[in-house]
C-alpha positions as a printed Julia matrix, in Angstrom:
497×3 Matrix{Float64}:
  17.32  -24.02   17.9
  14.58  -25.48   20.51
  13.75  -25.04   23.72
  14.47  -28.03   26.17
  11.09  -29.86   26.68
  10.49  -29.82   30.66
  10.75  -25.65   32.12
  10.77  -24.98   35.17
   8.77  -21.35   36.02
   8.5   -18.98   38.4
   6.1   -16.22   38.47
   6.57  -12.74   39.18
   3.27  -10.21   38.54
   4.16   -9.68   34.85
   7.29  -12.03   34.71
   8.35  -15.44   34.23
  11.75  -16.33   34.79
  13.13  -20.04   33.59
  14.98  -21.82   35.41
  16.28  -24.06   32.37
  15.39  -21.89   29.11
  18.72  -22.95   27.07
  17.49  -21.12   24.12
  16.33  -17.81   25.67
  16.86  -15.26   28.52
  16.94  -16.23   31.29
  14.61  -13.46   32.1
  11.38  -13.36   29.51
   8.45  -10.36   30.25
   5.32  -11.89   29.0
   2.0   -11.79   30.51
   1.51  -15.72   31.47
  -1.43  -17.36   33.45
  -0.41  -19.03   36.38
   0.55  -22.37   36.47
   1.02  -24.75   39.25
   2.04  -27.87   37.39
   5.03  -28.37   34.98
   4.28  -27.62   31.11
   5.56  -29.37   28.36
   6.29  -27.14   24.92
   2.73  -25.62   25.6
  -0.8   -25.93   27.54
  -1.51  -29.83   25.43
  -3.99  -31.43   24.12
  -6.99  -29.01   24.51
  -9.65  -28.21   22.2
  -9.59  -24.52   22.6
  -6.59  -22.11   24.02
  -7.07  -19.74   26.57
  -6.88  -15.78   26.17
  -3.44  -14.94   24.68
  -2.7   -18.56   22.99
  -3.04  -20.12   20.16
  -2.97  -23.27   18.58
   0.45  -25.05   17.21
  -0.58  -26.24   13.26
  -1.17  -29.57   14.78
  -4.39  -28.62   16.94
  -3.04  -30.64   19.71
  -0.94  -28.15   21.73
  -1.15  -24.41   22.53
   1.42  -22.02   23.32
   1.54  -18.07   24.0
   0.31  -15.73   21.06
   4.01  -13.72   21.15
   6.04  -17.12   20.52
   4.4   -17.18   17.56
   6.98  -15.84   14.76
   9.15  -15.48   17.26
  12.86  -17.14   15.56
  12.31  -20.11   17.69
  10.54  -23.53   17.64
   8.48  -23.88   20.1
   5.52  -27.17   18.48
   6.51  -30.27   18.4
   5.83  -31.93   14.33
   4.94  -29.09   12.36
   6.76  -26.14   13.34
   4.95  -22.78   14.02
   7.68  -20.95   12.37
   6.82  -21.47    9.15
   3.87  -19.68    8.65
   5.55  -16.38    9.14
   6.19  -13.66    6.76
   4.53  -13.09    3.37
   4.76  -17.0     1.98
   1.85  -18.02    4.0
  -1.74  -17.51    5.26
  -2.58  -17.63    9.68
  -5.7   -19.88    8.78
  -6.26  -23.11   10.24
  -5.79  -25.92    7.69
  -3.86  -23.46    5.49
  -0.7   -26.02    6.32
  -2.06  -29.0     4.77
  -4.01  -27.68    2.75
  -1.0   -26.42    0.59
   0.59  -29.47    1.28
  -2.33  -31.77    0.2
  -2.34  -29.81   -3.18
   1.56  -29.91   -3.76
   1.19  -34.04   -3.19
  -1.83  -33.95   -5.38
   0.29  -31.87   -8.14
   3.3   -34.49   -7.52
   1.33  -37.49   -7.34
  -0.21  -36.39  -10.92
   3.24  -37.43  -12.49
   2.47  -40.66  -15.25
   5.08  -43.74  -14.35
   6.19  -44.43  -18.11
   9.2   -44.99  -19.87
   7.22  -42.53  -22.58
   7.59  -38.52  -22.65
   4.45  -36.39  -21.75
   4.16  -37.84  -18.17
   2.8   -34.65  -16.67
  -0.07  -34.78  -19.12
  -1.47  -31.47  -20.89
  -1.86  -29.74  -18.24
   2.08  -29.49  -17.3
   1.85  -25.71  -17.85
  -0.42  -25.23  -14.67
   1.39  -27.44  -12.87
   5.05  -25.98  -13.17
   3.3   -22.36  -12.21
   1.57  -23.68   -9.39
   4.57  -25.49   -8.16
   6.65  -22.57   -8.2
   4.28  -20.83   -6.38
   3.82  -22.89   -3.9
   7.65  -23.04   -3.12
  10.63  -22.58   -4.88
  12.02  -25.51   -4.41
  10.96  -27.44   -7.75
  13.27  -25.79  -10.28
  16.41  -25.6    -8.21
  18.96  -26.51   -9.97
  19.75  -30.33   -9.43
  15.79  -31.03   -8.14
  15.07  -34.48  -10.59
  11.39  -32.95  -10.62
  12.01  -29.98  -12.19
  14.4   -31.02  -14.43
  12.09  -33.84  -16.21
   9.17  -30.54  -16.62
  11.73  -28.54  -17.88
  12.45  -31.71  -20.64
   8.62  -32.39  -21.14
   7.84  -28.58  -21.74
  11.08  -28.52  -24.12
   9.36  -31.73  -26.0
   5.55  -30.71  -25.95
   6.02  -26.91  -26.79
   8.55  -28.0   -29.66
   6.02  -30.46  -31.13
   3.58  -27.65  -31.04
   5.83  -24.84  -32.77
   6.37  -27.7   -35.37
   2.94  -28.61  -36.6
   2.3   -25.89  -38.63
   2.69  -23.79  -35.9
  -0.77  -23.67  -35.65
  -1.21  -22.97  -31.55
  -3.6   -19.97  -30.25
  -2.35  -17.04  -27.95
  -4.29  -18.37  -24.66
  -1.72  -21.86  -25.44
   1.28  -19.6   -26.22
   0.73  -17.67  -22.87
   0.34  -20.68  -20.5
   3.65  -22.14  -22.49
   5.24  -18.66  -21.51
   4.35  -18.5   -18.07
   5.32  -22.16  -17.47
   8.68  -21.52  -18.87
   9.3   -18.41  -16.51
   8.75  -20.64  -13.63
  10.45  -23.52  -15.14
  13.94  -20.91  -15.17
  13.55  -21.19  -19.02
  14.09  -18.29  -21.41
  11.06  -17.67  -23.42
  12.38  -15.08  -25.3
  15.16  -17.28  -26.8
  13.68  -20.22  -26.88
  15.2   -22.46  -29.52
  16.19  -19.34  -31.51
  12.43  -18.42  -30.97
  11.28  -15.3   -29.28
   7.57  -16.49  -27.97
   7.01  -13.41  -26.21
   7.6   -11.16  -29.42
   4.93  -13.83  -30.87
   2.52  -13.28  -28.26
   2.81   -9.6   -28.91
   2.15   -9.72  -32.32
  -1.12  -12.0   -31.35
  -2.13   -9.37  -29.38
  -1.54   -6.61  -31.61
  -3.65   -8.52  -34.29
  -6.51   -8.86  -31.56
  -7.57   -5.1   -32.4
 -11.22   -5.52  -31.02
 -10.22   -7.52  -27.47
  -7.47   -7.2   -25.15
  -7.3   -10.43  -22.87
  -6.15   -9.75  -19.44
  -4.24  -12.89  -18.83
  -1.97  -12.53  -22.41
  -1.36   -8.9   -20.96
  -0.36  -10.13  -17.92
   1.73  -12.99  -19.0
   3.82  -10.47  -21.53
   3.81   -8.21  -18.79
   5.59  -11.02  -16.18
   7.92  -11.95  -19.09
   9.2    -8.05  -19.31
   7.59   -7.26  -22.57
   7.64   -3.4   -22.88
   4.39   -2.54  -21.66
   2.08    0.76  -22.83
  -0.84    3.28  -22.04
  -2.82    1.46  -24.45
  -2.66   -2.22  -22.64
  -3.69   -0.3   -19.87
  -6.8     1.16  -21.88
  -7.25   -2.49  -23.65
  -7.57   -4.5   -20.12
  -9.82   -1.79  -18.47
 -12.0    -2.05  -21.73
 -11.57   -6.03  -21.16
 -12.41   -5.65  -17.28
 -15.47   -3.36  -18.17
 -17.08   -5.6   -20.64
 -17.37   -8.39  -18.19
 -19.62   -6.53  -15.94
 -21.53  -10.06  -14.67
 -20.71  -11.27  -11.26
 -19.99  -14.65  -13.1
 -16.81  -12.89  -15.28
 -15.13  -11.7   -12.41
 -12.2   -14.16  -12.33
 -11.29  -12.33  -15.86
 -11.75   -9.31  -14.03
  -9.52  -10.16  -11.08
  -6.69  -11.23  -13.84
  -7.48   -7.91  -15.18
  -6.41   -6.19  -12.15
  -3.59   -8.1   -11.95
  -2.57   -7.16  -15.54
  -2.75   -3.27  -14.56
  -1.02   -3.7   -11.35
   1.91   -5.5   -12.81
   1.92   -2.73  -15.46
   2.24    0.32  -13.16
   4.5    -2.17  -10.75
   6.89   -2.39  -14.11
   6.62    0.85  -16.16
   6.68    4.51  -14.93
   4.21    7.34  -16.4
   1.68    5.64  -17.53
  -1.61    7.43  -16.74
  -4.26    5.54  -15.16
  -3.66    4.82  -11.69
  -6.78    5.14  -10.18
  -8.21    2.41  -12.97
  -6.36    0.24  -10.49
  -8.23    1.48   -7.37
 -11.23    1.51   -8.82
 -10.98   -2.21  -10.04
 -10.4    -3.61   -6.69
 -12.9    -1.93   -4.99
 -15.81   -3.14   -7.21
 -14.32   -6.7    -6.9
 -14.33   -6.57   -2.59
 -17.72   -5.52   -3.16
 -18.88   -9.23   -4.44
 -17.35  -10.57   -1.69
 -20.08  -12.46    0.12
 -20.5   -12.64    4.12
 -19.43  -15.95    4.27
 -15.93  -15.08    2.17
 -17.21  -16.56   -1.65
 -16.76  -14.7    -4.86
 -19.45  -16.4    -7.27
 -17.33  -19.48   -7.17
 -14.04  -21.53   -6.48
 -12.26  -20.31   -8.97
 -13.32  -16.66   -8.96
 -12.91  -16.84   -5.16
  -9.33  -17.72   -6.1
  -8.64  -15.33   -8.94
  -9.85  -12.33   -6.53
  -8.48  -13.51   -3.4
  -4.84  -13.05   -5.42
  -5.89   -9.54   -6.54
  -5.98   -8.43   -3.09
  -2.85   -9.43   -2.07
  -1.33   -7.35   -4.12
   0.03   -4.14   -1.79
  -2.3    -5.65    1.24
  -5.63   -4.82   -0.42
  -7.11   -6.92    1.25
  -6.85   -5.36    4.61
  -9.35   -2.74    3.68
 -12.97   -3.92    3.64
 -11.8    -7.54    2.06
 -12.38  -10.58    4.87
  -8.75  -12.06    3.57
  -9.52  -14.98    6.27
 -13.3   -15.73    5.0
 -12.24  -16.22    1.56
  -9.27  -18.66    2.12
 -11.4   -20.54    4.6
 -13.88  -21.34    1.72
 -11.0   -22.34   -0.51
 -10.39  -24.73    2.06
 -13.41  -26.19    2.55
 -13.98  -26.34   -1.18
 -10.99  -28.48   -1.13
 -12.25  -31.13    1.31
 -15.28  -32.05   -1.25
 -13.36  -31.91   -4.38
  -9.32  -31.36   -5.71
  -7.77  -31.34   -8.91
  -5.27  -30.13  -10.88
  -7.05  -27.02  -11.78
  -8.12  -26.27   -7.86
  -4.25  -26.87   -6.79
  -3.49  -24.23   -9.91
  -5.81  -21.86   -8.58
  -5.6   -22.4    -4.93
  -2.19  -22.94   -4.14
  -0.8   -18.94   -5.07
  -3.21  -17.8    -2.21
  -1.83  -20.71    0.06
   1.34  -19.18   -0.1
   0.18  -15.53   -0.33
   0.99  -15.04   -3.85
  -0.35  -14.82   -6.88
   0.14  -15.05  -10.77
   1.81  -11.49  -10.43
   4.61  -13.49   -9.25
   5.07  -15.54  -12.2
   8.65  -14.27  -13.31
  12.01  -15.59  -14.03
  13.66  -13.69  -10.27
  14.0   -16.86   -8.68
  16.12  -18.55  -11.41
  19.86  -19.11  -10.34
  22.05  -16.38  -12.19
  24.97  -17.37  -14.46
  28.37  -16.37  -13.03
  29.27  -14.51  -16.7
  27.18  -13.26  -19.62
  26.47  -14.92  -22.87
  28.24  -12.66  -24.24
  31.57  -12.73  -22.37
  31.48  -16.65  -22.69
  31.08  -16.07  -26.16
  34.21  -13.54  -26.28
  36.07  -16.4   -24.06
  35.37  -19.12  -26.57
  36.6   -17.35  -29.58
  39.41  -15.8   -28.12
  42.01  -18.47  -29.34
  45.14  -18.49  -30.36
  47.39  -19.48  -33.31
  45.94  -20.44  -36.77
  42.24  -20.3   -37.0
  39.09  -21.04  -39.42
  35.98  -19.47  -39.48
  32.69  -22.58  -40.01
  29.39  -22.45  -38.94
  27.54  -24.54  -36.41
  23.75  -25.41  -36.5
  21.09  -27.38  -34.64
  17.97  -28.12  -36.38
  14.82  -29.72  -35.28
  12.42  -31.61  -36.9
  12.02  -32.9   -40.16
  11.1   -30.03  -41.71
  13.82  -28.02  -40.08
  11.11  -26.35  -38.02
  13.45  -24.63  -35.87
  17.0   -23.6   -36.24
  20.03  -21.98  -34.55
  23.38  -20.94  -35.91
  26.82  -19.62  -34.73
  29.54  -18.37  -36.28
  32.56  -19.87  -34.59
  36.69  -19.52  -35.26
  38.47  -22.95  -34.54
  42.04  -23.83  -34.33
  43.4   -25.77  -37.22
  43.09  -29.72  -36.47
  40.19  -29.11  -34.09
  37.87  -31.65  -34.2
  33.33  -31.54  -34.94
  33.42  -32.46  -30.93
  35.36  -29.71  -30.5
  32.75  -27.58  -31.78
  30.16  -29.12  -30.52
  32.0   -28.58  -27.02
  32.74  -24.99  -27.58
  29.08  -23.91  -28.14
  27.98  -25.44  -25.13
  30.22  -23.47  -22.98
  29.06  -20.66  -24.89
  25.35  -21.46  -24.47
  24.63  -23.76  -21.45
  20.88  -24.92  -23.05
  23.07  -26.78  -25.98
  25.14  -28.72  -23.54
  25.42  -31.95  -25.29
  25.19  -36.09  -23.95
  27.11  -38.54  -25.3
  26.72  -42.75  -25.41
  30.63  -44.26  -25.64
  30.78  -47.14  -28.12
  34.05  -48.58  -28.34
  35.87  -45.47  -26.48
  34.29  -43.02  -29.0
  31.29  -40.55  -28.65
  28.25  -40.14  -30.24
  25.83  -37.37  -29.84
  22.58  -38.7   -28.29
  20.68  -35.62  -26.24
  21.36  -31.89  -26.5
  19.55  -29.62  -24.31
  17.66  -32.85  -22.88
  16.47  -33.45  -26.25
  17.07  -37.56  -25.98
  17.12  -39.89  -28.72
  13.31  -41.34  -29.37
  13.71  -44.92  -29.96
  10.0   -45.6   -29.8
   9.28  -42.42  -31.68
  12.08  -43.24  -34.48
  13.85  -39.32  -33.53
  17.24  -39.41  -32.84
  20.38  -37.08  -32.9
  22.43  -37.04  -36.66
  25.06  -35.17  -37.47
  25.26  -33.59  -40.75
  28.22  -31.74  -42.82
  28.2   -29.27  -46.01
  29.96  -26.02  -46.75
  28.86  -22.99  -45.36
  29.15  -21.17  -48.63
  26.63  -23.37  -50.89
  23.18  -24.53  -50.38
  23.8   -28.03  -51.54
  22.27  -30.55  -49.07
  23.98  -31.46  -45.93
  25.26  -35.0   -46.04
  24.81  -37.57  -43.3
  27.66  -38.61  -41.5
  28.31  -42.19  -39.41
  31.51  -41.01  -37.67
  32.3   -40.24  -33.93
  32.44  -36.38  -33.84
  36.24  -37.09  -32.05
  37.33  -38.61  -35.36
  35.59  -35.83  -37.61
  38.24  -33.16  -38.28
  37.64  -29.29  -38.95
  37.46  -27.89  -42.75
  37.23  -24.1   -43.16
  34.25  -22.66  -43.73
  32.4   -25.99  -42.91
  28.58  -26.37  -41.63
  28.2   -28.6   -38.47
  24.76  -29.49  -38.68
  23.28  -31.58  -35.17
  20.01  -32.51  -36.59
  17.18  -33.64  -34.8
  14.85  -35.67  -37.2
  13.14  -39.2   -37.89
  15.71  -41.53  -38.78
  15.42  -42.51  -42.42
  13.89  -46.46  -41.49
  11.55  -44.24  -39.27
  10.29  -42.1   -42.52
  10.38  -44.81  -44.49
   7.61  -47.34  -42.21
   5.99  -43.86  -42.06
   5.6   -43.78  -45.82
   4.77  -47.15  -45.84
   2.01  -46.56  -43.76
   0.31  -43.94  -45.66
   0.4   -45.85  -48.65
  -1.11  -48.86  -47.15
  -3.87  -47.07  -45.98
  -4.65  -45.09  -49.02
């Protein structure tokens, strides 16, 4: 609702009555210098605003400091409204700031028919696009949906080379996936947070703050003795230059006590953000961009910052940092504080709940009726069956392998399954986004054996529809090089041996 543009007023010592406010009382107390000339939305197109205004976001008009945050629109273009509440900071160029950087973050996006299109650092980008908004990874947003498919692909590729990837990678994958409404504790069968605990278990001489932190967000059970390993982390970086690790540090604790009751330690907490407001400089910097960043999201957490912390100083040198230079890495550090977050609010709230629980989808798809037969499905990916998934199904007699197939994703929604339609019959070419690879040679096969024998599965050419039950059968939906693809492989090798 806005007000009509031309008002009429009328002054009375402290009150202004309008003769044509549509969208208000008729009768508004404010405090108002007199004016003997019509206004329109505001005192325009001055360079500063007189006592008791302020600027609209577009510099170009001014209104009174109390319709500021107020319900109502009241500046023409960019509306005053929206920097109200806790998702935003009151400094000027905050607004397109945080707008440049989400462009710049958007605008990073390869055109190619190929996968990786957000490039390597996609895990930064899905965190700092949810905190910017959470608009991204709504369900049915085209953006979020192709990160959510290139994560899938890159962090699969990584779990199946060896699965040689480091704790620092495994974290950012983690966090990413939180944002990205992705479960990383089930991940393909795969619980990466129970992995990134044992990394950090195995780390017995350093605690990093950020892995704390990021199994912490994910609602790992958290204990005294993270606390005492990130305090021993935060103390050994004692230079002005570590304190970014020290402001993810205090981040870690604070998420800790925020999650888990009686653990001792509190005042670590207090402690650790008063030594970091005290290398705040005058002018608002912390050693650098990025530490200016790191501890300017420390003190938003509880309003720290309104206690000997200039909140304004330090965003206003963000800004300005970001009219010499932007990248990625600035947008993934800057953009949390833009919106008055931080990487404390990397979790998996936001994501759209399902109407029913695995579980009682599960109890709906095997409660059937009549004659029944107990198989097993599977999906497998890679070559090397790097990672695998079962369930235990019961089938009516004369169901069919699309049945099946059909059954488990209603049961779990991440193996919903895409078909191609040659000559009115389907064929299984993504599940869970996973697409067929021409250019890579990886496609979608589906193999059979018997659930009671280890004898290899056999390939099979038919639609699913035309593939009929067997009891205690093995569906197998494989996701592998197709055997020309292994074979130009092996080719390959030998020719250059």
């Amino acid at each position: 609702m806005t007000r009509v543009q031309e008002i009429s007023i009328v002054y009375f010592k402290d009150e202004v009555k309008c003769s044509r406010c549509h969208s208000r009382l008729a009768l508004i107390r404010r405090k108002i210098p007199a004016l003997s000339h019509r206004r329109r939305r505001g005192w325009g197109d001055l360079n500063t605003c007189p006592s008791g205004w302020i600027h609209c976001p577009d510099r170009q008009t001014c209104i009174p400091s109390d319709w500021n945050c107020d319900g109502i629109i009241d500046c023409k273009g960019i509306s005053e409204e929206i920097y109200c509440g806790k998702d935003s900071i009151l400094v000027s160029g905050a607004y397109y700031a945080k707008r440049d950087l989400k462009s710049l973050l958007l605008q990073s996006r390869i055109l190619s028919s190929r996968p990786n299109k957000w490039g390597s650092q996609i895990c930064r980008i899905a965190v700092a696009l949810h905190l910017a908004d959470e608009s991204t990874f709504k369900p049915g947003n085209s953006t979020g949906d192709e990160i959510r498919y290139e994560l899938t692909i890159q962090l699969l590729h990584r779990l199946t080379k060896d699965k040689k990837m480091s704790s620092q990678e495994l974290a950012l994958y983690i966090h990413a996936l939180l944002a990205a409404c992705m479960d990383p504790k089930d991940f393909y069968g795969e619980n990466l947070v129970l992995e990134l605990r044992r990394s950090v278990e195995a780390s017995e001489n350093y605690t990093n703050p950020f892995q704390i932190l990021v199994l912490c967000n994910a609602g790992d059970t958290m204990t005294t003795r993270d606390v005492e390993g990130v305090a021993a982390a935060y103390d050994s970086h004692h230079r002005p230059s570590w304190a970014d690790l020290q402001a993810l540090a205090s981040m870690a604790v604070a998420c800790i006590f925020s999650r888990k009751e009686g653990i001792a330690g509190k005042g670590i907490f207090e402690r650790m953000l008063q030594e970091l407001k005290g290398l705040q400089l005058r002018n608002g910097t912390i050693s650098d961009f990025r530490t200016t960043a790191f501890v300017t999201q420390a003190m938003l957490i509880h309003d720290s910052y309104k206690k000997e912390f200039d909140m304004n100083a330090s965003v206003q040198v963000l800004i300005d940092g970001l009219k010499e230079t932007k990248s990625l890495l600035h947008a993934y550090y800057a953009l949390p504080v833009l919106s008055a977050k931080s990487l404390l609010n990397v979790t998996a709230s936001h994501c759209r709940k399902v109407s029913i629980s695995e579980e009682e989808a599960l109890r709906r798809a095997l409660d059937v009726d009549g004659e029944i037969m107990a198989i097993q499905y599977s999906v497998w990916i890679g070559d090397k069956i790097n990672l695998s998934r079962t369930w235990r199904l019961r089938m009516r007699v004369n169901s069919t392998i699309y049945d099946a197939i059909e059954t488990v994703g209603e049961m779990d929604n991440r193996q919903k399954v895409k078909y191609s339609i040659v000559d009115g019959k389907q064929f299984v070419t993504a599940v869970n986004g996973m697409e067929d690879d021409p250019e890579m040679g990886i496609y979608w096969f589906i193999y059979l054996r018997s659930s009671n024998s280890d004898e290899q599965p056999k390939s099979v050419e038919e639609s699913p529809l035309d593939l009929k039950l067997l009891p205690d059968q093995e569906i197998i939906l494989w996701y592998k090089p197709a055997p020309w693809s292994s074979q130009i492989l092996k080719q390959m090798s030998i020719t250059s041996n």
